[in-house]
PAPA-12664 format. One record per residue (C-alpha): residue number from 1; residue in one letter; y, z, x. Coordinates in Angstrom, 1 decimal. Layout:
# PAPA-12664
rec resi: NUM | resn: A | Y: Y | Z: Z | X: X
...
END
This chain:
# PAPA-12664
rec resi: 1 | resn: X | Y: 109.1 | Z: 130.9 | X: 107.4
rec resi: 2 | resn: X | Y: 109.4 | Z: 127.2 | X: 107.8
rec resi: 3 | resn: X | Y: 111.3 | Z: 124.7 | X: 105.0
rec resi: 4 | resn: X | Y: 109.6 | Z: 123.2 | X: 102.3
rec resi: 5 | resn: X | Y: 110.7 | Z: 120.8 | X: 100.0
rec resi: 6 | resn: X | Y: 107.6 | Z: 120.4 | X: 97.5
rec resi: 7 | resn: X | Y: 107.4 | Z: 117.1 | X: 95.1
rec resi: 8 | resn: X | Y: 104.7 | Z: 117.0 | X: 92.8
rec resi: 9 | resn: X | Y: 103.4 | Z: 113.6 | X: 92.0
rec resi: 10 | resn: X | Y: 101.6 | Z: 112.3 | X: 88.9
rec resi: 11 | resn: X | Y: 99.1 | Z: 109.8 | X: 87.5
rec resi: 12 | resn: X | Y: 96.6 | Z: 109.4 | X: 84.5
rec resi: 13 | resn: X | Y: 93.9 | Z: 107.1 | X: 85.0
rec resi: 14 | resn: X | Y: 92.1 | Z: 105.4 | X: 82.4
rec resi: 15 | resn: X | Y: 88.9 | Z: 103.5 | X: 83.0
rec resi: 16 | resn: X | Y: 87.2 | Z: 102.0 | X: 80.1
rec resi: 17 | resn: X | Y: 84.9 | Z: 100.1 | X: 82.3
rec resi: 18 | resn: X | Y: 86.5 | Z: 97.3 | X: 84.1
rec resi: 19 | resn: X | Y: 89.6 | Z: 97.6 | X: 85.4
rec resi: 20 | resn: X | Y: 91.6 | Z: 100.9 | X: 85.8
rec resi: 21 | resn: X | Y: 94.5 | Z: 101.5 | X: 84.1
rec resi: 22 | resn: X | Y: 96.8 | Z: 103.7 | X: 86.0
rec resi: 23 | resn: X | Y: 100.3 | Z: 104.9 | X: 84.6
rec resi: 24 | resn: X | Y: 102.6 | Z: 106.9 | X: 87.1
rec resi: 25 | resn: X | Y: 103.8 | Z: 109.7 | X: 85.2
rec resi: 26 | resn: X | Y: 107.2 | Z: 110.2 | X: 84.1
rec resi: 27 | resn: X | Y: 108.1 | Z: 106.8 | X: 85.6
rec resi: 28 | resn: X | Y: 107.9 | Z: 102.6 | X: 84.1
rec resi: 29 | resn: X | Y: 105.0 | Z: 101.8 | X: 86.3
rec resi: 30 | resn: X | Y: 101.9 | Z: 101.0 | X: 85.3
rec resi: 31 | resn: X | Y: 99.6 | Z: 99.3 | X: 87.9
rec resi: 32 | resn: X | Y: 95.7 | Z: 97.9 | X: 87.6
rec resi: 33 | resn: X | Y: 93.2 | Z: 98.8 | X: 89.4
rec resi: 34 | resn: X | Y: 89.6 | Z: 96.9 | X: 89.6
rec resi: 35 | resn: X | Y: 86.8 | Z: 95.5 | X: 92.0
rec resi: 36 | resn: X | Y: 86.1 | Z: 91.7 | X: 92.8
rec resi: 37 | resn: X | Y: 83.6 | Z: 90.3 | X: 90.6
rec resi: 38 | resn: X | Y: 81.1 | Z: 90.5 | X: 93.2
rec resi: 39 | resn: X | Y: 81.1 | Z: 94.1 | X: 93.3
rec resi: 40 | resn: X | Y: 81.2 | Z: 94.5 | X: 89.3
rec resi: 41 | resn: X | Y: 84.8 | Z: 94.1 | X: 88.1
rec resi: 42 | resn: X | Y: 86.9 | Z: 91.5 | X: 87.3
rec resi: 43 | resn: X | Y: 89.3 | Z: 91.1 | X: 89.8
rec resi: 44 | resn: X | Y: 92.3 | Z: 92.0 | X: 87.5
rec resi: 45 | resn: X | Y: 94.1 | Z: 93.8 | X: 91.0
rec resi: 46 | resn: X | Y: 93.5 | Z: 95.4 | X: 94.0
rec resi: 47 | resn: X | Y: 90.9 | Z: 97.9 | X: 94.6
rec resi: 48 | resn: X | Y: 91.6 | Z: 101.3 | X: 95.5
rec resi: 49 | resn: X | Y: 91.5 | Z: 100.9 | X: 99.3
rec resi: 50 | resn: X | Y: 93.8 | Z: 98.0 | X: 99.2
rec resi: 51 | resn: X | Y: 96.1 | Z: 100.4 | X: 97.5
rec resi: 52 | resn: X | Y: 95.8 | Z: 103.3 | X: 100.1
rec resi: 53 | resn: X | Y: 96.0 | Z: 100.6 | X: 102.6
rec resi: 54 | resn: X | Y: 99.3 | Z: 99.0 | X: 101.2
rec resi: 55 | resn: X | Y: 101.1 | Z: 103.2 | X: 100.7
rec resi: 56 | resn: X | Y: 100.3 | Z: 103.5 | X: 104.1
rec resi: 57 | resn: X | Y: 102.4 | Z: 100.2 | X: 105.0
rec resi: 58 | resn: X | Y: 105.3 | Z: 101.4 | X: 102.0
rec resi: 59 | resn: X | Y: 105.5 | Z: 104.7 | X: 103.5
rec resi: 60 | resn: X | Y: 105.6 | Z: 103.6 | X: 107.4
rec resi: 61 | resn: X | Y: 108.4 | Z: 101.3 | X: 106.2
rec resi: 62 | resn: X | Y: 110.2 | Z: 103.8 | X: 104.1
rec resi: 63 | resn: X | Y: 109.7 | Z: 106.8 | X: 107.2
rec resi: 64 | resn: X | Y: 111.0 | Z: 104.2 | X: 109.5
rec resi: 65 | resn: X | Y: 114.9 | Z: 103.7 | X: 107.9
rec resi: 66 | resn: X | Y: 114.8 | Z: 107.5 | X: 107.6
rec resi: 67 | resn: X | Y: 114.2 | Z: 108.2 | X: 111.3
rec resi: 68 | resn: X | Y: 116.5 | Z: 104.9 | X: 112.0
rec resi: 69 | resn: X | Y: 119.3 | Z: 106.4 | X: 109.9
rec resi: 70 | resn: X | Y: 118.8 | Z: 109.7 | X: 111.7
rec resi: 71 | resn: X | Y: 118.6 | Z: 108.0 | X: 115.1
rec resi: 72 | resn: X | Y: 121.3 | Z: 105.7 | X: 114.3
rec resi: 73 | resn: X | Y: 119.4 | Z: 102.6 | X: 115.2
rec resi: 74 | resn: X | Y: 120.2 | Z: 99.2 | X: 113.6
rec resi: 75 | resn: X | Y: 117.0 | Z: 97.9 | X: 112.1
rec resi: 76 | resn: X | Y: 117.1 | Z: 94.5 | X: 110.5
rec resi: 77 | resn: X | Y: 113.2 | Z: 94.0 | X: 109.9
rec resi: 78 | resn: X | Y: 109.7 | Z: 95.5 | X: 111.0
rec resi: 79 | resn: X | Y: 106.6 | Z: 94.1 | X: 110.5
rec resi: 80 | resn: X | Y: 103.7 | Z: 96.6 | X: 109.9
rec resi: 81 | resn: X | Y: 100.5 | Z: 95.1 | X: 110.1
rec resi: 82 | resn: X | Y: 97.3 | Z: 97.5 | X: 109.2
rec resi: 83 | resn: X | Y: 93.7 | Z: 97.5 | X: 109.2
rec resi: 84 | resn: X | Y: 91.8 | Z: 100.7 | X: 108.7
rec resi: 85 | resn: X | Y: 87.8 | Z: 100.7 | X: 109.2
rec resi: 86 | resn: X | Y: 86.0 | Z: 102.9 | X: 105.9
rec resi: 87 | resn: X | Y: 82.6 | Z: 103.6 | X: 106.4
rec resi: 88 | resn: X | Y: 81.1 | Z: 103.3 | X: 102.4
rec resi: 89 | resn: X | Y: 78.0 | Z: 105.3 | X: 103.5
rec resi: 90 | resn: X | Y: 78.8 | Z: 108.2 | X: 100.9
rec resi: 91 | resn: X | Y: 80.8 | Z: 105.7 | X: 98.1
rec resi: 92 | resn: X | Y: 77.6 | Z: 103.6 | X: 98.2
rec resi: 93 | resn: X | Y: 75.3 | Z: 106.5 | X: 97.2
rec resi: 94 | resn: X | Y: 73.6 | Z: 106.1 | X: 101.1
rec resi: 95 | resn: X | Y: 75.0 | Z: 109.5 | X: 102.0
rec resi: 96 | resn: X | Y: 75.6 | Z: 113.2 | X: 100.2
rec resi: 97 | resn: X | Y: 79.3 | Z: 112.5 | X: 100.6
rec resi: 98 | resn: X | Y: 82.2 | Z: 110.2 | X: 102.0
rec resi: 99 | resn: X | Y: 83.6 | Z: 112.9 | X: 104.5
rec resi: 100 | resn: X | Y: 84.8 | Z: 111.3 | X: 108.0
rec resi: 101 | resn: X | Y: 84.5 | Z: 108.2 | X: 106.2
rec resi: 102 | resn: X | Y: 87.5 | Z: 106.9 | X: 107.7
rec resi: 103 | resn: X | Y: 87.1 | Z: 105.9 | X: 111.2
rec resi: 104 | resn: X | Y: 90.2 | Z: 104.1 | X: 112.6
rec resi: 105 | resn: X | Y: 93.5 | Z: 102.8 | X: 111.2
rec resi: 106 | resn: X | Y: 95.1 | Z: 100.1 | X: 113.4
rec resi: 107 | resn: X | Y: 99.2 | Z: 99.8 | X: 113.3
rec resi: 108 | resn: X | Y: 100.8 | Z: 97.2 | X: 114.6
rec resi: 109 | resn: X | Y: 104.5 | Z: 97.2 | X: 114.2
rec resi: 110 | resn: X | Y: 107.4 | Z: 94.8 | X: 115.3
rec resi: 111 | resn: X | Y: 111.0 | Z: 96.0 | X: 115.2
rec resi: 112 | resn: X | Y: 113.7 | Z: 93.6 | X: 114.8
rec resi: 113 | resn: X | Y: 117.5 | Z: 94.6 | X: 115.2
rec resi: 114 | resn: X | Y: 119.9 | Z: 95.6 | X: 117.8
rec resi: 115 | resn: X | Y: 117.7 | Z: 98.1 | X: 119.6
rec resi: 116 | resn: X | Y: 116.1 | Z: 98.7 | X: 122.7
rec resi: 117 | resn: X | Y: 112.0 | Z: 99.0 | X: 124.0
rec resi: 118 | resn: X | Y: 112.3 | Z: 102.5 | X: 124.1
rec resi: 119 | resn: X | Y: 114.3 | Z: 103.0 | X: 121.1
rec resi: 120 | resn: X | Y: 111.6 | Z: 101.4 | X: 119.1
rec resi: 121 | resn: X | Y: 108.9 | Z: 103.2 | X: 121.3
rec resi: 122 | resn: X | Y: 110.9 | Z: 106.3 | X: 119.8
rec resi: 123 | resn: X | Y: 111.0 | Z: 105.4 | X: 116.2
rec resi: 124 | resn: X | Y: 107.7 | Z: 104.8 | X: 116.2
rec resi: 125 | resn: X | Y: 106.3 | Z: 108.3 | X: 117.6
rec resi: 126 | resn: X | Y: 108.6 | Z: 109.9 | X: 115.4
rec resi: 127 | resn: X | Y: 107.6 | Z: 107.6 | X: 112.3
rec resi: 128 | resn: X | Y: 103.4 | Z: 108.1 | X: 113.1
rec resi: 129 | resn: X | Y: 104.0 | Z: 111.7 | X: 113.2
rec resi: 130 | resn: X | Y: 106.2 | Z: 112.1 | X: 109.9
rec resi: 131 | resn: X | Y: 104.1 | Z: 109.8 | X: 107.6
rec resi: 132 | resn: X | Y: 102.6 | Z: 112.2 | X: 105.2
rec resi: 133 | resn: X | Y: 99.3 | Z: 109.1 | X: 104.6
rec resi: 134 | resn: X | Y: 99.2 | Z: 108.3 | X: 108.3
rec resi: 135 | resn: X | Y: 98.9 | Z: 112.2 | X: 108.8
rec resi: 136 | resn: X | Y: 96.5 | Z: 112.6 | X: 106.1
rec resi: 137 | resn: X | Y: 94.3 | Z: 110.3 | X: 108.3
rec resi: 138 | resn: X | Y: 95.0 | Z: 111.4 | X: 111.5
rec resi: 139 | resn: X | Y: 93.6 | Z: 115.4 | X: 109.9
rec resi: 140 | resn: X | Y: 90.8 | Z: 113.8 | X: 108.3
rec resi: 141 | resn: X | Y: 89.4 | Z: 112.6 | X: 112.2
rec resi: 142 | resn: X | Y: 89.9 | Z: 108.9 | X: 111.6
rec resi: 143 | resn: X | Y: 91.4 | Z: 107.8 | X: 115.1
rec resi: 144 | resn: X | Y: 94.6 | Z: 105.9 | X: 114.9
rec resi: 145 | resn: X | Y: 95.7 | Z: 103.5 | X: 117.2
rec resi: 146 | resn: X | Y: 99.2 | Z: 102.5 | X: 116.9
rec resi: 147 | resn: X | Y: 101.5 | Z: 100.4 | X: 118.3
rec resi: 148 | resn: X | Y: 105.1 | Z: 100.2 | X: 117.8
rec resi: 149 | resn: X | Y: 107.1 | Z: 96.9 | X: 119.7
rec resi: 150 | resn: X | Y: 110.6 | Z: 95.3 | X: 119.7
rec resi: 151 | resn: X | Y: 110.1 | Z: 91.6 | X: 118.4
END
């Protein structure tokens, strides 16, 4: 039987039309979330795809000094740069559903510290398959192209 070490999370959302509110459970934070004007909010904070986005970055970062501590690799800073293409065929109402709406996620990341190219190459296979969000995407068919560099 394998370990598991099983965390539940929690959020309430409350929407009285523009924005969000959003209040992590059991914690201080409260975070906002709206739409640009364009789109019918008021721009109060990010939308929720710039927040998925952004936890994908947080949890790359915070998988990396966990495989870094493990590998005992001295990482000063690492840049994560992301994009991921959404197809809004199923949000927009032009399709039954939003499955497979994510098509590719694009990773860049640039390791500083006293390491080598394949110690970074190393970290990062190790980091892309740990990521709970990045392997969340990777199972939902989105292709991921990821790239993981000394700087």
């Amino acid at each position: 039987m394998e370990n598991s070490h099983l965390e539940t999370f929690k959020a309430q959302a409350k929407g009285v039309k523009w924005p969000t509110n959003v209040t992590i459970t059991d914690t201080e934070w409260k975070i906002q979330i709206d739409e640009p004007v364009e789109d019918g909010g008021l721009n109060s904070g990010p939308n929720p795809m710039q927040f998925f986005i952004a936890s994908l970055g947080g949890c790359q970062n915070e998988q990396a000094q966990v495989v870094a501590e493990e590998l005992s690799l001295n990482i000063e800073e690492i840049d994560i740069n992301l994009e991921i293409d959404l197809d809004l065929s199923g949000f927009m109402g032009m399709s039954d559903n939003s499955d497979g709406s994510y098509k590719t996620v694009r990773l860049d990341a640039l390791v500083s510290g006293d390491v080598t190219d394949e110690q970074v190459k190393t970290l990062g296979q190790k980091v892309d398959a740990r990521c709970p969000i990045l392997v969340l995407l990777r199972t939902s068919g989105c292709k991921i192209e990821s790239s993981w560099n000394k700087k």
